[in-house]
N, C-alpha and C positions, 0 to 999 in steps of 0.2 A: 504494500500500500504506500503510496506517494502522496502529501503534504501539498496543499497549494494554499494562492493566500486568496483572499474574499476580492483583492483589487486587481491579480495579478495573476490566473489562471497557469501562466508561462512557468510561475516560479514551482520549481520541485525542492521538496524535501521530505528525510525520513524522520521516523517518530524521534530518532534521539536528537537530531535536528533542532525539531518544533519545539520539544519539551526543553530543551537551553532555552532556546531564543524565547520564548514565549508571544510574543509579539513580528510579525512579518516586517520584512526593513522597507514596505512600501507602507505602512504602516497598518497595514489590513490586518485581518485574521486570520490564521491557520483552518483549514477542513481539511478530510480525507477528501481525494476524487471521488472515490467512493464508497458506501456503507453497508457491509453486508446486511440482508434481509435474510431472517430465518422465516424458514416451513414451520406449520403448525403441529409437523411433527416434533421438528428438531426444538420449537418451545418447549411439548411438551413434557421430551430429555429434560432439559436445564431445570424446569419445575421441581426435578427431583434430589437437585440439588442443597451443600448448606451454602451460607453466605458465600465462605471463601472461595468453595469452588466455583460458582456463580461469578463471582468477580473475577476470577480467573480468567474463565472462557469469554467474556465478555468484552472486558477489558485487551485480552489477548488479538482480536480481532482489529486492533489500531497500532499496536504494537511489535505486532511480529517480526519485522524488520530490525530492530532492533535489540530483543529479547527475546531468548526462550521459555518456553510454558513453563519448565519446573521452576526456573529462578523467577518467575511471576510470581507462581503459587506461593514461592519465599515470600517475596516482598510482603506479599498482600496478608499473611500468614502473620509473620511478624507484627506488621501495622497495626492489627488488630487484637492481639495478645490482650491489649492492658484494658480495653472498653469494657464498659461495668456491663455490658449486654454480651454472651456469649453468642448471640447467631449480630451482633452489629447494630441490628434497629429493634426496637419493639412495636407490636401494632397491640393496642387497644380498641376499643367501643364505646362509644358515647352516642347511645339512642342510634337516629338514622347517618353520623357518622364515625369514620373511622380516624383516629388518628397514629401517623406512623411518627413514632419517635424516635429521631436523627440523632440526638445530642448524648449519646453515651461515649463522649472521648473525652479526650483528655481536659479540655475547654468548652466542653460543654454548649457544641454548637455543632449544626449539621458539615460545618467545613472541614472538622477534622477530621470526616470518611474518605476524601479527597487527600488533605492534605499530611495525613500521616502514611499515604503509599507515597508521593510525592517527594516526600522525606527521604525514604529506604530507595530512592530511584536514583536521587543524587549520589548515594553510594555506591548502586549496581553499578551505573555509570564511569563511576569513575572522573566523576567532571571535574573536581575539586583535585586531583591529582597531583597535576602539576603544577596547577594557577590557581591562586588564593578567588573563591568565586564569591560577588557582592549580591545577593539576594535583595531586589528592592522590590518594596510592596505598599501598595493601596488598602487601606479598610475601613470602612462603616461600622466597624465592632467587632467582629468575628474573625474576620480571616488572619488579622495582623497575629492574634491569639493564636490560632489553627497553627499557622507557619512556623511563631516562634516553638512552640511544644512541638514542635514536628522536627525542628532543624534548631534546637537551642545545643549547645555543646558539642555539634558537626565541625569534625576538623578542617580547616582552610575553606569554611563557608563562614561569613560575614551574613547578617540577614539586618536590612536599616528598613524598618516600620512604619510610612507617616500615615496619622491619623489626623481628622480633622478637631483644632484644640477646641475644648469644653462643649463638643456635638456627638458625643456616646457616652453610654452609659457609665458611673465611676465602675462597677464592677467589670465589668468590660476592658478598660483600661486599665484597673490593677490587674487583671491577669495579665496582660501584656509585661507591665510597666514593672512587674516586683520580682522575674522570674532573677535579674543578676547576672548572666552567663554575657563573659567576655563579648562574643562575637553578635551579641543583640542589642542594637540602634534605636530605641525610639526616640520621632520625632512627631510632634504636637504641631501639626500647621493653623497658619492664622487664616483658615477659608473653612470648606468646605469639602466631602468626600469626593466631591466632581473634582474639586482641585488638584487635592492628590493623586487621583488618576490623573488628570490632566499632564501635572508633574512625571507621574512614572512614566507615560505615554511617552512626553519630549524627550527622556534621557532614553529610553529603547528608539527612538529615531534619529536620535545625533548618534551616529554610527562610531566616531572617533571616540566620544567618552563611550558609550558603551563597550568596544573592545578596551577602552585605556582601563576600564576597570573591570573588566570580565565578568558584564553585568547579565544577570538573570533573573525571571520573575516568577510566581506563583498565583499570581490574581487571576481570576477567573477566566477571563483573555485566554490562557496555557490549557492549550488542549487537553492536557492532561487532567487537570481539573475536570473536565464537561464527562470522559469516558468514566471517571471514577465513580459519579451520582449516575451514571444511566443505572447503574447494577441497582440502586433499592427500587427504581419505578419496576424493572422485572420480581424483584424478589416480594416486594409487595404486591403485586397482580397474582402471583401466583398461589393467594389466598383466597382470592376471586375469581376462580378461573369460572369457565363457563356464564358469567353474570358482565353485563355491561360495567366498563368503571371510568370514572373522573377523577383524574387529580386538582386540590386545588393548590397553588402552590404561594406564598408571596415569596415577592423578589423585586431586588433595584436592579440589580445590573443584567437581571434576563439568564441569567449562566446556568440557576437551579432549574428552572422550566424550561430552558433548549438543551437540558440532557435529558426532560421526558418526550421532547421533539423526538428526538433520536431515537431513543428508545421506541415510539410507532415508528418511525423510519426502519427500524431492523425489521420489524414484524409484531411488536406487543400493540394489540388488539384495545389500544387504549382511546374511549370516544369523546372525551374534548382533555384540555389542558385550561385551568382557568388562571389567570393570573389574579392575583389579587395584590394593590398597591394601599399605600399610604395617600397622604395628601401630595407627595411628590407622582403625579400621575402620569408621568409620561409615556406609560407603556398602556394605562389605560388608553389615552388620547388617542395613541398612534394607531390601535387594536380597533378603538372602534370609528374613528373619525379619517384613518389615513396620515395625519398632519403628527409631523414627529418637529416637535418645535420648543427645546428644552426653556424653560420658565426657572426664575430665582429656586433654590433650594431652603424648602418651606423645616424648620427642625420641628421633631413630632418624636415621639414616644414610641414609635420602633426605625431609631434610628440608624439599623443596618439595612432600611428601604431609603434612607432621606439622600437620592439620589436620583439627576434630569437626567442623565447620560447614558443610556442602558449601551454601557461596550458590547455585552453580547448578542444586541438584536441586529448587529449587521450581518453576522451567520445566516439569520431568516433570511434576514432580507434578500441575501446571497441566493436562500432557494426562491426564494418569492415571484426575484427577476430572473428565474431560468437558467440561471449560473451566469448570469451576463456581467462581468467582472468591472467593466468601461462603467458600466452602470452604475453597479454600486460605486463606483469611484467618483462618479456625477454626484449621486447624494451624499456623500461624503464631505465632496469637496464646499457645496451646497449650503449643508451643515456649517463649515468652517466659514466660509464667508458670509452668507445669507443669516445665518441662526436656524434655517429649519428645511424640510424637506416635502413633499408632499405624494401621498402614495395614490392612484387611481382608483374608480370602482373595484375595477377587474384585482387588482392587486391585495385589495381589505378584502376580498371575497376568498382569494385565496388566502388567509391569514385566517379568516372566520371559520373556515373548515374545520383547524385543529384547537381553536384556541378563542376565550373568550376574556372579559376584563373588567375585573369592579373596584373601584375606589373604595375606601373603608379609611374617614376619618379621624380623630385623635377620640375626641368625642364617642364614636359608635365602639372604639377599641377598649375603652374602659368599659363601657356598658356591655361589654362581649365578653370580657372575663370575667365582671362582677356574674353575670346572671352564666356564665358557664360552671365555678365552681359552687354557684345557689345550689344549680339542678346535678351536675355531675362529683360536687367535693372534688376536684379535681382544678387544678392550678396550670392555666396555660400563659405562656410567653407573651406581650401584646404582638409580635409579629403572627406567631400561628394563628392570635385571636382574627387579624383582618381573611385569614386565611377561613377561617369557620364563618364571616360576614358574610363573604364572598360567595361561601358555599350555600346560600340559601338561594341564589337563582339556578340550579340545579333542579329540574322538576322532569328529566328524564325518564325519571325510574332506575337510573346507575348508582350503583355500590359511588359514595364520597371518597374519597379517601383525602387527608389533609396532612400536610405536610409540617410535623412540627420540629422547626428552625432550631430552636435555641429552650436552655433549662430557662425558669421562669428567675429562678437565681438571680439572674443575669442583669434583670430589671425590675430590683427590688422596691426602688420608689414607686416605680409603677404598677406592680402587685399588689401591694400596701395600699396608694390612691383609691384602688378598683376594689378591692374586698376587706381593707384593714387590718389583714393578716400579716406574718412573718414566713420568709419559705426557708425553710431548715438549709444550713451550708452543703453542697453534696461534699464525698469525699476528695473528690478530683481535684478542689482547688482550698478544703480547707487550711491546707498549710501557707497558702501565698496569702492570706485574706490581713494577715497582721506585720505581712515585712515592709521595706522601706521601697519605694517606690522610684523610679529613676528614667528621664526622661527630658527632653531639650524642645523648647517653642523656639519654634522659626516661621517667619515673613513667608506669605504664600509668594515664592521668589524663586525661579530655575537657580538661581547663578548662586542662591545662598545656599540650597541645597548640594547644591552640584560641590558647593564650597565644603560646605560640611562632610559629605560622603568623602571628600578627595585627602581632608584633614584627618580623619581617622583613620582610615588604611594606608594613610604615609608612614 
C-alpha cells in the first residue's frame, strides 16, 4: 500500500514514511490509494476475535509495508498491558443507548488507544536511533496527555506540548504538566487550540526547520492515529451484529469520526455516523449547510471540541470530490485566503449519506448530565454528554451507540456544576494529582516558538 497526500495524488509514500512525517510537505494529508473492503464473511472471522487480535488484523492492512504481523501483534500487545479494561473499551446500557467507554488508559481519554501503539512504533522503528527526534504536538486537552504517557522517558525522543493557556481543563493540564521527565516541553500558548495547530502546521511546512530538528508529530493529522480508532467502531459492532447501528460521536478536529468513515469504507455495515459538536460548530455548518467558514473560537465546557478548524475533514473532502486532489487544493487555498469554502448541492448530498450533525450547547450539556446521572446514577464527561444530545434525532430504529471520550474526572468543575457531586480520583493519575507542576507561557508567535524549541535541544 502507497501513501498519497489529499493535494498531491503524484506524491508516494510508505506507512513508515507517513507515520514520521505526519503531515505531507505540500501540506495536505496522508490516505492510503487505497482501502481494503472486507466480505461479510471475512467480518464475520474478525467478530470472533479479542481486542488485540482485532487491532492487529486491522491495523495490519495500512501497514504492511513496513511491519510484520507478529511485531504488530507486539506492539499492540504491549500498548495495552496496563489499561484498567482487559479486552481495551467497555460497552454498557443506559435504557435505548449504548455507551462504549474509550478512557481506560493511562490519561484517561479515548487518545490513548491511538497513542500508546504510537509510542511502541517509535521504537519498532527505530527512528530515534541515530537522530535525537523532537515530537511537536497540538491539544485541546487530551492528546498533549495521551502523547506525553505514551512517549514520557523514550530515549532521544524530545516531545514539546502547546496547549492553548487557561482554555482546558486544570485536570487536564496537570496530567500533562506534573508528569517531570526530562524530555517533556510544555508550552501554554496565548491563543487558542486553532492556534496551536496553526503553529504545528507552519513548522511541518518550513521544510528546513523541520529537518534542522528532526521534527515529528502525533496529532490527529498522522495517519497512524485514524487506523488505530477504526478497530473499536468494529469491535463495538460486533455486539450488534445483525441489528442496524449508529455511532454518535463528538469531535473538533473530525479525526474520531473519519476512523468510523473508514471503518464503512472497509465493509462495517455501519448506517449513519452523527457528529455531535459544541458551540464551536463548524462541522455542524459544513455537514449541513455546505459552507465550511471557520468563526472566533467560542470557550465552552468540553473544551477538547473548542475548535473552527477540523484538520481532518479535508480527508472527506478528498473523497467527497472524487479524489480530485487540484481541488481540494482550490478549497484549501480558499480557506487561506478567503476565510471559507463552499460545498454544492451535489457534494452535502454526498456527505449526508454517511453522516449527520447537531450542535449541543454549554447550556443543554449541563442539563444532559444532570438528568443522565438522575435516571442512570451514572457520571458522564460533558463531551460524551453532547454526544447523548445529539443522539436523540436518531428515530431509525438502530442500536445508539455513543462514544465516551474522556473519564468524567477530567472535568470536575463541571460534574460538580451539573449534579453537585464529587467523582472519586481513578487510579491512573492519583499519584500526579499533588506534584508540582511545570510549564512555560508563550506569545501565540512562530518565531518564539521556533525560538524556544531551538533553545532547549541546543
Amino acid at each position: 500500500m502507497e501513501y498519497i497526500s489529499t493535494r498531491n495524488k503524484n506524491l508516494k509514500y510508505n506507512f513508515k514514511d507517513i507515520f514520521f512525517r505526519g503531515l505531507a510537505p505540500d501540506g495536505g494529508l496522508f490516505i492510503p490509494n487505497q482501502i481494503k473492503k472486507y466480505s461479510e464473511a471475512e467480518i464475520k472471522k474478525l467478530s470472533l476475535l479479542s481486542y488485540v487480535d482485532l487491532a492487529t488484523e486491522i491495523i495490519f492492512n495500512f501497514c504492511s509495508s513496513s511491519l510484520e504481523k507478529n511485531k504488530l501483534n507486539n506492539i499492540i500487545k504491549k500498548s495495552y498491558k496496563n489499561f484498567s479494561s482487559k479486552e481495551v473499551i467497555k460497552l454498557k446500557k443506559f435504557g435505548n443507548l449504548n455507551l462504549i467507554e474509550l478512557y481506560h488508559g493511562p490519561t484517561l481519554a479515548f487518545k490513548d488507544i491511538a497513542m500508546q501503539v504510537l509510542g511502541n512504533m517509535y521504537d519498532e522503528f527505530n527512528i530515534s536511533s541515530d537522530n535525537k527526534v523532537n515530537i511537536i504536538v497540538a491539544t485541546s486537552g487530551d492528546t498533549g496527555s495521551a502523547a506525553i504517557a505514551a512517549l514520557n522517558d523514550r530515549k532521544n525522543i524530545n516531545v514539546f506540548v502547546l496547549h492553548p493557556h487557561k482554555k482546558i481543563s486544570n485536570i487536564q493540564r496537570k496530567i500533562m504538566t506534573t508528569i517531570g521527565s526530562r524530555n517533556i516541553y510544555n508550552i501554554a500558548i496565548k491563543g487558542t487550540f486553532d492556534d496551536c495547530q496553526k503553529l504545528v502546521k507552519e513548522m511541518f511546512s518550513e521544510n528546513d526547520f523541520r529537518k534542522k530538528i528532526n521534527m515529528s508529530g502525533v496529532n490527529s493529522i498522522n495517519w497512524a492515529r485514524i487506523i488505530c480508532q477504526i478497530v473499536y467502531y468494529f469491535y463495538s459492532y460486533f455486539k450488534f451484529q445483525n441489528k442496524k447501528v449508529s455511532f454518535v460521536v463528538p469531535t473538533g478536529n473530525f479525526g474520531d469520526v473519519f476512523a468510523g468513515y473508514v471503518a464503512k469504507k472497509m465493509g462495517l455495515p455501519i448506517e449513519k455516523l452523527i457528529v455531535a459538536t459544541n458551540e464551536n460548530d463548524i462541522l455542524e455548518r459544513v455537514i449541513n449547510t455546505g459552507e465550511y467558514k471557520p468563526t472566533k473560537v467560542k470557550p465552552s465546557l468540553s473544551p477538547s471540541m473548542d475548535v473552527q478548524i477540523s484538520s481532518n475533514f479535508e480527508r472527506l473532502l478528498f473523497d467527497v470530490l472524487n479524489e480530485d486532489d487540484k481541488q481540494v487544493s482550490i478549497f484549501m487555498n480558499d480557506l487561506k485566503s478567503k476565510g471559507s469554502f463552499l460545498l454544492n448541492k451535489e457534494q452535502i448530498a454526498i456527505i449526508k449519506k454517511d453522516f449527520n450533525a447537531k450542535k449541543i450547547n454549554d447550556k443543554e450539556t449541563i442539563e444532559i448530565i444532570k438528568n443522565f446521572s438522575k435516571e442512570y446514577n451514572f457520571v458522564i464527561d460533558p463531551h460524551t454528554a453532547t454526544a447523548v444530545g445529539a443522539s436523540k434525532d436518531i428515530k431509525d430504529g438502530s442500536e445508539i451507540l455513543i462514544l465516551g471520550t474522556a473519564h468524567p474526572y477530567k472535568f470536575l468543575e463541571t460534574i460538580k456544576m451539573a449534579t453537585s457531586q464529587e467523582v472519586e480520583t481513578p487510579k491512573q493519575i492519583a499519584h500526579l494529582m499533588d506534584k508540582k507542576e511545570n510549564y512555560d507561557i508563550l506569545e501565540n508567535k512562530i518565531k518564539d516558538v521556533k525560538s524556544y524549541i531551538l533553545g532547549k535541544i541546543s
